[in-house]
VOBA-1610 file (N, C-alpha, C; in pm, whole numbers, padded with zeros to 5 digits, always signed):
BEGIN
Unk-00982-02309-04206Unk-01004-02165-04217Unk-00968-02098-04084Unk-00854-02015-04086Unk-00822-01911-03941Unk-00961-01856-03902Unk-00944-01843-03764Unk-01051-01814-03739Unk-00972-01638-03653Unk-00986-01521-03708Unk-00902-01424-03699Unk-00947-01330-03565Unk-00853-01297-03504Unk-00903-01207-03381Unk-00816-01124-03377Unk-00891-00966-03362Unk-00799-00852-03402Unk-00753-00827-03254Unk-00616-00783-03261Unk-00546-00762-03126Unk-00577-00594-03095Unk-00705-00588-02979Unk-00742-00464-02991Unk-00601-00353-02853Unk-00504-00420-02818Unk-00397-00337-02773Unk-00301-00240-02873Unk-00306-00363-03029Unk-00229-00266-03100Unk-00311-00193-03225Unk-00419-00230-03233Unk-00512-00228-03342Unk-00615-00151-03323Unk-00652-00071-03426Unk-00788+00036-03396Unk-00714+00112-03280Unk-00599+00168-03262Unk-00593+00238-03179Unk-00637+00392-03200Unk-00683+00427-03314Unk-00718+00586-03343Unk-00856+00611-03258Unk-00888+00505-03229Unk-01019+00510-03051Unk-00997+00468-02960Unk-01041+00493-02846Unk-01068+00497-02735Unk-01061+00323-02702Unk-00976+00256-02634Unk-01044+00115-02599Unk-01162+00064-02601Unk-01231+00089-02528Unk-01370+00045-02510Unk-01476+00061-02656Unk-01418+00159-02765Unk-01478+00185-02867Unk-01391+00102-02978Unk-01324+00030-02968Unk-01250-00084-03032Unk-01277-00214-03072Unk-01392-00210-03009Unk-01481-00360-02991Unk-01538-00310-03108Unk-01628-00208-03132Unk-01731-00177-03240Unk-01616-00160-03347Unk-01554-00092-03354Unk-01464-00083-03435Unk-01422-00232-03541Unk-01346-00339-03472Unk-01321-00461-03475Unk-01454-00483-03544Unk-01553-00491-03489Unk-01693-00569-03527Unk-01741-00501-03701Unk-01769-00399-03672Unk-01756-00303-03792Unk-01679-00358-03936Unk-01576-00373-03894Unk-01458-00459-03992Unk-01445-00605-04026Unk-01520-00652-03989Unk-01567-00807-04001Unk-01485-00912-03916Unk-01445-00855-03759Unk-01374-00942-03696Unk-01463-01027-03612Unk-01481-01145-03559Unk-01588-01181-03494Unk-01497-01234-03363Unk-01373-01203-03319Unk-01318-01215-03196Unk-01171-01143-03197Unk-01216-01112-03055Unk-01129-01026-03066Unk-00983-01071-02960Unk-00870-01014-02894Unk-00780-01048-02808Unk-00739-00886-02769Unk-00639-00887-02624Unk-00574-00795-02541Unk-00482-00838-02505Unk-00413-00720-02456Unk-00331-00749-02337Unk-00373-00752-02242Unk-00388-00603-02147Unk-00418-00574-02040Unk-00558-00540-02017Unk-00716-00600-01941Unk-00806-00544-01994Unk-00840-00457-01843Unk-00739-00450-01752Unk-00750-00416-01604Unk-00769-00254-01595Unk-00757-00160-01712Unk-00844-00068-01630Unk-00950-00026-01646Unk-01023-00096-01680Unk-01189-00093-01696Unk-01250-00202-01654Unk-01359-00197-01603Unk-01431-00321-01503Unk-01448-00428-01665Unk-01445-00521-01576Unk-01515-00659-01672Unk-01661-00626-01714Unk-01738-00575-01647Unk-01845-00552-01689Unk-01878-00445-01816Unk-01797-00395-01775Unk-01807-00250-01917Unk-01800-00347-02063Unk-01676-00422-02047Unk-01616-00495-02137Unk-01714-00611-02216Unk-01780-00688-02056Unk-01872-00784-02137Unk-01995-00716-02169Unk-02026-00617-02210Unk-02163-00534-02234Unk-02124-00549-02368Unk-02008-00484-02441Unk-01975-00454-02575Unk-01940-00607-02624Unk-01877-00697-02554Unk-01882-00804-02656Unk-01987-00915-02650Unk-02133-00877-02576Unk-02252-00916-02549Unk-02320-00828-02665Unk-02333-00708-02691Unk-02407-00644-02781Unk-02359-00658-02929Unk-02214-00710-02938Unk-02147-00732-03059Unk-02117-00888-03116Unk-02189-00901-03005Unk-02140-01050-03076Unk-02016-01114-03061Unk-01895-01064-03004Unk-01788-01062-03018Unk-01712-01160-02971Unk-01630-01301-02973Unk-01555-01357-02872Unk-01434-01268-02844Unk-01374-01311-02670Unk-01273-01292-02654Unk-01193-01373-02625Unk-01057-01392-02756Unk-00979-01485-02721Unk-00903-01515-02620Unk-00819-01421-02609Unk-00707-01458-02501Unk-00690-01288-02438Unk-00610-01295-02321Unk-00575-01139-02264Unk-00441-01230-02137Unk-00398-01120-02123Unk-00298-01181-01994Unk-00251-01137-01894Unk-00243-01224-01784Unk-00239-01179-01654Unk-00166-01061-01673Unk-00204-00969-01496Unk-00162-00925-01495Unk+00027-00903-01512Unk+00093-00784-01554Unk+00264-00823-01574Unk+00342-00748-01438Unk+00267-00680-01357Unk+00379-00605-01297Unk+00382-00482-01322Unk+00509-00415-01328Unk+00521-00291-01336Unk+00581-00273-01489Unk+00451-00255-01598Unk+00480-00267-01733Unk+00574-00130-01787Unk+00528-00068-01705Unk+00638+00088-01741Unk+00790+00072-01668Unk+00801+00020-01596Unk+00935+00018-01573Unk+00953-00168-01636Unk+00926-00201-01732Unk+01023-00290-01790Unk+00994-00448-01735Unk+00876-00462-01649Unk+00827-00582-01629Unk+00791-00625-01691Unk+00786-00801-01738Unk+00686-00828-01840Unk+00640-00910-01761Unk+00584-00935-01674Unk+00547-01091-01596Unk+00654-01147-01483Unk+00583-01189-01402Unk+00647-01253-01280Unk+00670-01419-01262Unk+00647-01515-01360Unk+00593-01674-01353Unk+00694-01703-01309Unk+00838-01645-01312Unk+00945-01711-01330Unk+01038-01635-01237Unk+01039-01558-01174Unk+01115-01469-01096Unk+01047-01500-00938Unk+01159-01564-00885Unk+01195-01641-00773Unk+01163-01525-00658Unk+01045-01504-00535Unk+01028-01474-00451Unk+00932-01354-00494Unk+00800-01374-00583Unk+00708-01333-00630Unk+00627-01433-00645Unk+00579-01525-00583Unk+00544-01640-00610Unk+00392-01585-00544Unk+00362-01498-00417Unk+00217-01460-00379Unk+00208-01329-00472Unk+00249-01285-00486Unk+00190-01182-00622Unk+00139-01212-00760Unk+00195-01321-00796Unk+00169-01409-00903Unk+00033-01497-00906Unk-00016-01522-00755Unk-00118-01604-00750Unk-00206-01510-00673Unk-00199-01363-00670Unk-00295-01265-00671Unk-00315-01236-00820Unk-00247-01219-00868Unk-00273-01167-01023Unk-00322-01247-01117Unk-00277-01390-01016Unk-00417-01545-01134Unk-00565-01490-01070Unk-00548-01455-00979Unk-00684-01440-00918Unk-00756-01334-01000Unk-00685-01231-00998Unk-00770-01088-01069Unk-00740-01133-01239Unk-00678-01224-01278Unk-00728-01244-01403Unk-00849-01354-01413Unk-00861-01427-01347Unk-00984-01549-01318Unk-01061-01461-01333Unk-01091-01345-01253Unk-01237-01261-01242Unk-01278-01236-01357Unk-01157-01182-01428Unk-01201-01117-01546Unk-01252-01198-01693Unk-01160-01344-01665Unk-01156-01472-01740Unk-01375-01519-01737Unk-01390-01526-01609Unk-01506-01571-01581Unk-01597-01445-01661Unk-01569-01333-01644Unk-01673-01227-01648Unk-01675-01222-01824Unk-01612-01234-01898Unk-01582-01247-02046Unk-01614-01359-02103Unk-01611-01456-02030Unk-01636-01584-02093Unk-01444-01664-02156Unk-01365-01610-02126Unk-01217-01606-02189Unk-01167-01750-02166Unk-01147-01851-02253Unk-01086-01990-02241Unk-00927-01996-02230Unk-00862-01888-02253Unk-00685-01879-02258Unk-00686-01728-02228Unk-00589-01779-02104Unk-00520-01698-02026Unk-00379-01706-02041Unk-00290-01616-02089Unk-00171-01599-02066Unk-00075-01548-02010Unk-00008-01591-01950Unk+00070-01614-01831Unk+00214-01543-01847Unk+00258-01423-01833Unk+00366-01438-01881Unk+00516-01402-01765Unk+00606-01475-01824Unk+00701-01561-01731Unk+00795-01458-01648Unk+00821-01348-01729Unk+00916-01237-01696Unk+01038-01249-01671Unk+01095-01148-01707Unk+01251-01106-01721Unk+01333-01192-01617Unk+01456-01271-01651Unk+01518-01359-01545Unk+01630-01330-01574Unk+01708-01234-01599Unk+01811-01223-01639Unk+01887-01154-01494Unk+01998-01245-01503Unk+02073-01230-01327Unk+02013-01298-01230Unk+01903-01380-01237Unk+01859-01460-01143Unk+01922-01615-01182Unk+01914-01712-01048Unk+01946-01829-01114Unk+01872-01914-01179Unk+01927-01972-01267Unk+01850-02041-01411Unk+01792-02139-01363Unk+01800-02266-01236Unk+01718-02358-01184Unk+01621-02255-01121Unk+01676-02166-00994Unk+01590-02136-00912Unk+01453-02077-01031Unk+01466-02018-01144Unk+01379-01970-01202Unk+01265-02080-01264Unk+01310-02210-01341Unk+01287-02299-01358Unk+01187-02369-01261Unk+01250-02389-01150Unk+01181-02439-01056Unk+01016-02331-01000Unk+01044-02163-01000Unk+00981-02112-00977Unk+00834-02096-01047Unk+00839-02087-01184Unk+00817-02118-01300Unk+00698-02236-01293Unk+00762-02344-01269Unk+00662-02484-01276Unk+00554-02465-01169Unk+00649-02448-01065Unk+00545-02422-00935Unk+00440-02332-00914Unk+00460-02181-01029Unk+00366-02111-00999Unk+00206-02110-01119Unk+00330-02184-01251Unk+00222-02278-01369Unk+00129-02384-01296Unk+00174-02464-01186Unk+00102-02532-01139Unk-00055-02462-01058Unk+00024-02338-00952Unk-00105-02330-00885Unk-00166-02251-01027Unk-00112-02156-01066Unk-00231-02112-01209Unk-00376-02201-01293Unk-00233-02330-01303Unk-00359-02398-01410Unk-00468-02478-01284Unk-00397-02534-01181Unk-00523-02536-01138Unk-00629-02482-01025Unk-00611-02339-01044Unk-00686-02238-00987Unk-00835-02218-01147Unk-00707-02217-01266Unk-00806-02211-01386Unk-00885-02332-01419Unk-00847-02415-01364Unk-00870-02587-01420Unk-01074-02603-01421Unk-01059-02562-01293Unk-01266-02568-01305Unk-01347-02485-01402Unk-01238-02397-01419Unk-01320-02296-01470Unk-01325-02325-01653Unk-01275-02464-01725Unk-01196-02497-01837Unk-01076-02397-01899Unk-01010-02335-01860Unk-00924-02256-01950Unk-00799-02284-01876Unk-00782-02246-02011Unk-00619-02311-02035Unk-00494-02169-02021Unk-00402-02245-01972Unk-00265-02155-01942Unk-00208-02113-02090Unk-00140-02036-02091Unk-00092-01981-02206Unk+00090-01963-02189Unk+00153-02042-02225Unk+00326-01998-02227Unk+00352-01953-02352Unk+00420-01827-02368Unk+00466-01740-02502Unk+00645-01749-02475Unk+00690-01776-02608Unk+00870-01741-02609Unk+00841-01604-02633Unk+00943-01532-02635Unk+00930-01388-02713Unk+01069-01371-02749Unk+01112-01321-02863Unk+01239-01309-02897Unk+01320-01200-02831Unk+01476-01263-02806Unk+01533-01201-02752Unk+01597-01041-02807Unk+01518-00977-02932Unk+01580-00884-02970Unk+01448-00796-02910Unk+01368-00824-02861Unk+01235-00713-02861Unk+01272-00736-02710Unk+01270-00878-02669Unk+01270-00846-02477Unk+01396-00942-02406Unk+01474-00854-02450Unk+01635-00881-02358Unk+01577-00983-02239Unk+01647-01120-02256Unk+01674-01169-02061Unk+01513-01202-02026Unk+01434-01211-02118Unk+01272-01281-02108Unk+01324-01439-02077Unk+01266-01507-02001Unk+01272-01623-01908Unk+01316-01700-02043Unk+01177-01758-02169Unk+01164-01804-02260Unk+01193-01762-02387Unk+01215-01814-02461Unk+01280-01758-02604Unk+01287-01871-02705Unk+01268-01934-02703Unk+01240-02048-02790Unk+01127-02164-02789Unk+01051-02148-02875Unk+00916-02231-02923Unk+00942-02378-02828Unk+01012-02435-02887Unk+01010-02618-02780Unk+01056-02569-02692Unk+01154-02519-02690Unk+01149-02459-02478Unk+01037-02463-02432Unk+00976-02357-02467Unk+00811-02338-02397Unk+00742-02475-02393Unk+00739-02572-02490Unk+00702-02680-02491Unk+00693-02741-02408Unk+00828-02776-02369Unk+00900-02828-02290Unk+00870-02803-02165Unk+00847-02694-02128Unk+00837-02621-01987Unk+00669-02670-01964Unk+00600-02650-02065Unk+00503-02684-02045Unk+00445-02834-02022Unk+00525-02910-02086Unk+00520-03049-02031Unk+00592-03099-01886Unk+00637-03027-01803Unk+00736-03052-01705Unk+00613-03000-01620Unk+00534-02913-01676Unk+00386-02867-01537Unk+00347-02944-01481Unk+00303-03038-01594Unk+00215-03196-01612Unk+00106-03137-01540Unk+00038-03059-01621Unk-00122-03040-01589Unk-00159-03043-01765Unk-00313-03076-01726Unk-00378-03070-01891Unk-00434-02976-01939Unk-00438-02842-01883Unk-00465-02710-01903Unk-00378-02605-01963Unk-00276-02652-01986Unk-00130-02529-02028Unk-00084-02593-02130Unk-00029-02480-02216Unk-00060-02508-02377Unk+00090-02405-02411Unk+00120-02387-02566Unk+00218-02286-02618Unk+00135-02186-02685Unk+00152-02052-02637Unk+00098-01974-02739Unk+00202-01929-02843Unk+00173-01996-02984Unk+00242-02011-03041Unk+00240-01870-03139Unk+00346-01791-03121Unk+00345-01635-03213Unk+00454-01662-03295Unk+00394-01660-03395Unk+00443-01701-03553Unk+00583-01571-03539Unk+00537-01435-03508Unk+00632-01288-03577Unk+00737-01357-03460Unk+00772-01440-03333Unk+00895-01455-03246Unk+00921-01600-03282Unk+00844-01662-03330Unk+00914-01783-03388Unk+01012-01796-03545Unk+00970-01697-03567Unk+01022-01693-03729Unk+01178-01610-03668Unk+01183-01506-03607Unk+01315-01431-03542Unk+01400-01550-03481Unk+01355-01605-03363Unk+01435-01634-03278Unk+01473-01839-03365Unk+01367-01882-03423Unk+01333-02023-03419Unk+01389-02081-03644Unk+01289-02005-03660Unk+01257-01976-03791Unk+01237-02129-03834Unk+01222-02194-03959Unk+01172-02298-04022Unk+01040-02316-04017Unk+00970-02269-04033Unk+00811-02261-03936Unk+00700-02327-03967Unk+00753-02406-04109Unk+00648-02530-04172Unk+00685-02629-04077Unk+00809-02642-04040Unk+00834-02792-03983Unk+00801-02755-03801Unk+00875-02606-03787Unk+00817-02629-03652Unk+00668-02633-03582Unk+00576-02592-03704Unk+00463-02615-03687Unk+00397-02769-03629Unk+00494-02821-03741Unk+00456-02967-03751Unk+00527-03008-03634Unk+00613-03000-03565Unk+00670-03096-03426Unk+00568-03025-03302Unk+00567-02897-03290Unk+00430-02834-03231Unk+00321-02865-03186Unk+00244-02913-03291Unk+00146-02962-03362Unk+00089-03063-03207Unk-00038-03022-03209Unk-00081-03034-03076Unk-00075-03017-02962Unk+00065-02883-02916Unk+00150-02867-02816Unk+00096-02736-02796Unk+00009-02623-02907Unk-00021-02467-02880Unk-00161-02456-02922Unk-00209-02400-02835Unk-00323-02348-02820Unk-00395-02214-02858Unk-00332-02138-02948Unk-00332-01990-02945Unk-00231-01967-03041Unk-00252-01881-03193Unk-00121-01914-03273Unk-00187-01677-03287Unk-00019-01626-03292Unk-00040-01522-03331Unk+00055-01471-03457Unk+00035-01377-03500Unk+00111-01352-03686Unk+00110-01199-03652Unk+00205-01117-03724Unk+00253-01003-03792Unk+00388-01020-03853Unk+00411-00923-03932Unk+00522-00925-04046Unk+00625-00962-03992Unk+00712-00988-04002Unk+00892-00996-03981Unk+00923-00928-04099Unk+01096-00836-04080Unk+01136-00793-03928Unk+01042-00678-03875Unk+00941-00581-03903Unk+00860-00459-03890Unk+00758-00504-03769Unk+00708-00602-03791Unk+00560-00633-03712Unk+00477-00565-03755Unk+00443-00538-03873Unk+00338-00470-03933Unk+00215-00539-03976Unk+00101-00513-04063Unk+00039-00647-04139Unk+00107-00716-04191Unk+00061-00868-04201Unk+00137-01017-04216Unk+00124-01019-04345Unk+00087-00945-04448Unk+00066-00958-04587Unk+00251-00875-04643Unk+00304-00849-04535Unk+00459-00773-04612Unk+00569-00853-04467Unk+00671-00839-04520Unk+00806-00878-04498Unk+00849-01046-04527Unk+00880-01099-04457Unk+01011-01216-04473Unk+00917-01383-04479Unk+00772-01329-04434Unk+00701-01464-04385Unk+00556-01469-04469Unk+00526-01584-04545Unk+00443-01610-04611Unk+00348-01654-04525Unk+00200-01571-04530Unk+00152-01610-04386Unk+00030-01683-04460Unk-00045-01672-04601Unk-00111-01735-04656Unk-00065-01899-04634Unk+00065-01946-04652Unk+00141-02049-04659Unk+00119-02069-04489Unk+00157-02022-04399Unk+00135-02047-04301Unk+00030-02113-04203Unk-00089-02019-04247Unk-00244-02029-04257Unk-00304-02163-04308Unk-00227-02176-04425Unk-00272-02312-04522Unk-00199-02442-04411Unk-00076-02404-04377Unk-00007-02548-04301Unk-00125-02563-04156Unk-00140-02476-04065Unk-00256-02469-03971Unk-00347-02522-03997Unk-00408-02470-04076Unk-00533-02600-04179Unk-00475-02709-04154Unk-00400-02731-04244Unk-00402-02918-04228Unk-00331-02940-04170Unk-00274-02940-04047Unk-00300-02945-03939Unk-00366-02995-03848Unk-00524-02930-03862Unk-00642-02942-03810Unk-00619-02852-03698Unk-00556-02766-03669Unk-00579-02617-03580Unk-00708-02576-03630Unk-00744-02560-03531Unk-00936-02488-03513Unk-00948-02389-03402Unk-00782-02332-03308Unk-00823-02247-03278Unk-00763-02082-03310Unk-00794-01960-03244Unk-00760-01831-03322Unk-00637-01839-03345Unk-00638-01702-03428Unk-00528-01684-03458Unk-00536-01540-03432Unk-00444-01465-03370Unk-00452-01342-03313Unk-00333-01263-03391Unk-00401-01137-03495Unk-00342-01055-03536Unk-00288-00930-03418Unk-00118-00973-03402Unk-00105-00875-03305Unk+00011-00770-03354Unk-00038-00732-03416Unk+00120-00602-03534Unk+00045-00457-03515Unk+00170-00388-03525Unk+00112-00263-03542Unk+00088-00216-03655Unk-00033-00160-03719Unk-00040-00091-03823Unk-00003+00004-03878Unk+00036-00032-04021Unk+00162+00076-04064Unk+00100+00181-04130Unk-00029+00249-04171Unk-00065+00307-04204Unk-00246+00362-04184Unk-00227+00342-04038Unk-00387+00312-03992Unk-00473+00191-04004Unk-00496+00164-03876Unk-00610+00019-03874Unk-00663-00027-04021Unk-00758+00029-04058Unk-00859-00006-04176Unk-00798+00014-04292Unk-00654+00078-04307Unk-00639+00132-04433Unk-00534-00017-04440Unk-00498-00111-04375Unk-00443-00188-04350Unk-00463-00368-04337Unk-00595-00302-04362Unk-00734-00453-04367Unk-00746-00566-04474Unk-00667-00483-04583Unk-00698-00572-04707Unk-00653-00726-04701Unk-00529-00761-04610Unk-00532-00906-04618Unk-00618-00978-04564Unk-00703-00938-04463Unk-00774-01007-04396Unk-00900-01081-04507Unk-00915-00992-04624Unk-01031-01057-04660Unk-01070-01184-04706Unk-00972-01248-04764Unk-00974-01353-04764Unk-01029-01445-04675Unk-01065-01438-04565Unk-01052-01484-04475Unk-01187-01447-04368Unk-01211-01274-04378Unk-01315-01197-04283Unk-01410-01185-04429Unk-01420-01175-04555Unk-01496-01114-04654Unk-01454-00955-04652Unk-01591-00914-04730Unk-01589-00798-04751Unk-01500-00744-04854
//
């Protein structure tokens, strides 16, 4: 059984962040995920998912300069102390939430060189995971397809794998997002299955829209069911935008949340 966590960056956005938690809770989510949770103290944050009951799955380091087109630094050669300031101010926030996956993300490498990035990459996965290592949580590597983020370091599911086995730490994992594996990878019963113990973190919305996972190209019931047996036991993070308002948009979940 998925265990479902509403992605409160794209979700319930007709409120206020901080009023997104109740929101989520309200709707029968019992964990939730982010992106960015840096402009509001950790404390604000763990009040509402202390009074709600709420886990938080995953959120991710800081990226840089997200308005001009940064997505992350892991991988971009001579950012290597900015990168291990920004493990730091996500640790704080990791600790203050209770958060077991942290994700890391690699950023734009396009025109840089492909070892030097590589190399940059491992080295800065290394001090990450074990800055996180005491604390138990685990690194997070995401592909993202190359039609949403031109010249992103990663782009393919066993890549990330791969990269992640070259860390050789036991803390860093694939966060495996079903809506960029199906674009860039696709076959997704089988790549599940070669996967399969390699990701830590699985996320879903529609293909090609990114809307709810109940419309376009990908059978996510079928999906859901292969995870099961499997034996995946951990979230699964709804991260799509809603095509017609949060709640009016809820109905697949029930299966799954009730109600």
């Amino acid at each position: 059984m998925p265990r479902l966590a509403a992605n409160l960056t794209m979700m319930f956005t007709e409120v206020p962040f901080l009023d997104r938690f109740e929101a989520a809770a309200d709707n029968g989510f019992k964990a939730v995920e982010f992106l960015f949770p840096y402009e509001h103290r950790p404390e604000e944050i763990a009040e509402r998912i202390q009074r709600l009951r709420l886990e938080v799955a995953l959120f991710n380091m800081p990226p840089g300069d997200w308005t001009a087109g940064e997505r992350g630094m892991a991988a971009i050669p001579g950012r290597e102390a900015e990168f291990a300031r920004n493990a730091g101010i996500a640790l704080a926030y990791a600790r203050a939430l209770g958060v077991k996956r942290v994700h890391a993300m690699s950023g734009i490498t396009r025109g840089f060189d492909a070892d030097k990035c590589r190399n940059t990459f491992i080295a800065n996965m290394r001090t990450a995971c074990d800055m996180f290592a005491p604390d138990g949580i685990t690194i997070l590597v995401e592909a993202l397809n190359t039609r949403d983020v031109p010249g992103y370091f990663v782009a393919l599911q066993e890549e990330a794998a791969n990269l992640c086995a070259a860390v050789e730490r036991p803390n860093i994992a694939v966060q495996f997002d079903l809506y960029h594996a199906q674009i860039m990878d696709g076959d997704l019963t089988r790549l599940a299955e070669r996967l399969n113990g390699r990701f830590a973190h699985v996320q879903i919305a529609s293909v090609p829209e990114r809307h709810e996972p109940d419309t376009g190209e990908v059978d996510y019931g079928h999906m859901l069911g292969v995870l099961d047996r499997l034996g995946y036991e951990g979230f699964v993070g709804c991260e799509y935008n809603p095509r017609n308002g949060t709640v009016a948009g809820l109905g697949w979940t029930r299966p799954w949340l009730g109600g």
